[in-house]
N, C-alpha and C positions, 0 to 999 in steps of 0.2 A: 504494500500500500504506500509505502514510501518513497517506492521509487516510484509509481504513478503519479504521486501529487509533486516529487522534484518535476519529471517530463514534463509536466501538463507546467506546471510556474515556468521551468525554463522556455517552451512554446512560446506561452504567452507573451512572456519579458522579451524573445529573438522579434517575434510579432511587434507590437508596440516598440520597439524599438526602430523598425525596419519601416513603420506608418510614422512614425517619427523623421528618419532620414527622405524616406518619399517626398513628404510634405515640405521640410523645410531647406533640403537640399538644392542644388542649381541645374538638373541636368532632365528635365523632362523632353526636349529636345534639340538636338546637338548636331549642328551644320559642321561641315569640312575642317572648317579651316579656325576653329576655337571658338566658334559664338555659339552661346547657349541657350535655351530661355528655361523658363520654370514657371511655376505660379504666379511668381512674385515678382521677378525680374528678368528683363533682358541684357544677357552681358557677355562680352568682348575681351579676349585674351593681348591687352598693351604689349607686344614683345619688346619696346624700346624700355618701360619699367618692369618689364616682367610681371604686372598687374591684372587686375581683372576690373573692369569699367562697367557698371553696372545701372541701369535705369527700370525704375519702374516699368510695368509692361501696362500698355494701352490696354483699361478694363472694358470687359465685354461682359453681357448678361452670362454667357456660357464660361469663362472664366469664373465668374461669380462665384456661378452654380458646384466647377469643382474644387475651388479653393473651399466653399462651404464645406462639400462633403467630406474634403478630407481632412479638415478641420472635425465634423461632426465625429468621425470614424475616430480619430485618435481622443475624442471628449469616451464615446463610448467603449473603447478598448481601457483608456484610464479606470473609467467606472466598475467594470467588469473587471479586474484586475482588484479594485480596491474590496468590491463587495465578495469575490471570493476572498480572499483575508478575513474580510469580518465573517463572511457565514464559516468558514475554518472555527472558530472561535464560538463562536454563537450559537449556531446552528445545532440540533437534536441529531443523534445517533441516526441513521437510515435516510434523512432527509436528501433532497436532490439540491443541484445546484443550479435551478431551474434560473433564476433571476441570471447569475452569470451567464450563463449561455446565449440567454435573451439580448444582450449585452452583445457579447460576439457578433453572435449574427447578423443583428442591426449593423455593426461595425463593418464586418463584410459585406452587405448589401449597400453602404454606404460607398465603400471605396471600390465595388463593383460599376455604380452608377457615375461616380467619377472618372474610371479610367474608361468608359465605353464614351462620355459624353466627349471627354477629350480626345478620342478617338478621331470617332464619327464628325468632330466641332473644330478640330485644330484649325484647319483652314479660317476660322470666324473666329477661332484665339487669338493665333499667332498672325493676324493679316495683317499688311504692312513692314514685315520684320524684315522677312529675306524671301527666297524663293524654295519653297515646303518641299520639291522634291529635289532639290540639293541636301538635306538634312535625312536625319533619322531621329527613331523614338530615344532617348537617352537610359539610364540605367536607374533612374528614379521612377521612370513611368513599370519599369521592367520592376523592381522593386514592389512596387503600388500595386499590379496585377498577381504577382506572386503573395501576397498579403492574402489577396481572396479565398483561395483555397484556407490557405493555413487558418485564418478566421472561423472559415467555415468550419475546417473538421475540430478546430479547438470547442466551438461552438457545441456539436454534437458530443465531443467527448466530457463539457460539465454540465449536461444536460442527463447523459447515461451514468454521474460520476456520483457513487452516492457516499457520504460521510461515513466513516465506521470509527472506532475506536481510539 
């Protein structure tokens, strides 16, 4: 039982950590020649300072949308993290860990809906930047989809996870 509840805490904490770098990182998509964009910013690798030149990115409703959700996703992954703790604690003998899992899921449906919108939307994100089939997806978007799954099956496994002794 104890090493099921380590696996299941370390999941969780690689998870939220990993909707953590997604979200706050610079590399959602990554042209040729060093320019990158993200959520947040548009930015250019200075070779003459060896710097990174960074500008806000022109907001869009569709931006908006998946800056919220994966915003929301990392609020709900946090919560679900904390309330498994306290139900650790609290909780009766047999009981499930229904509330976290609820948690999860939401979390994974959230940054589901973010990486499809950004998908399907980049061209109405990223307009104006550079030319969209010069570039690729970066390793934060790559990041962000890989989340889903793990959300998901973390999701089912403290939903089927029941407290014992």
């Amino acid at each position: 039982m104890v090493c099921l509840l380590i696996s299941i805490t370390v999941l969780h904490l690689v998870t939220l950590a990993m909707l953590y770098i997604a979200t706050l990182e610079k590399s959602w998509w990554v042209w040729a020649d060093m320019d990158i964009s993200d959520l947040w910013y548009n930015c250019f690798h200075d070779n003459a300072t060896k710097t990174w030149i960074c500008a806000a990115t022109d907001e869009s409703d569709w931006l908006q949308s998946v800056q919220a959700l994966m915003i929301l996703s990392m609020v709900f992954s946090s919560i679900s993290f904390l309330a498994f703790l306290g139900q650790l604690c609290i909780m009766s003998k047999g009981s499930l860990f229904y509330f976290t899992g609820l948690c999860q899921a939401f979390a994974g449906f959230t940054v589901f809906a973010a990486c499809l919108i950004f998908t399907f939307h980049r061209k109405e994100i990223l307009k104006g930047t550079r030319d969209l089939s010069k570039g690729h997806f970066g390793y934060c978007f790559i990041l962000a989809w890989l989340c889903v799954p793990l959300l998901l099956i973390s999701a089912v496994l403290y939903v089927h996870l029941r407290k014992k002794q």
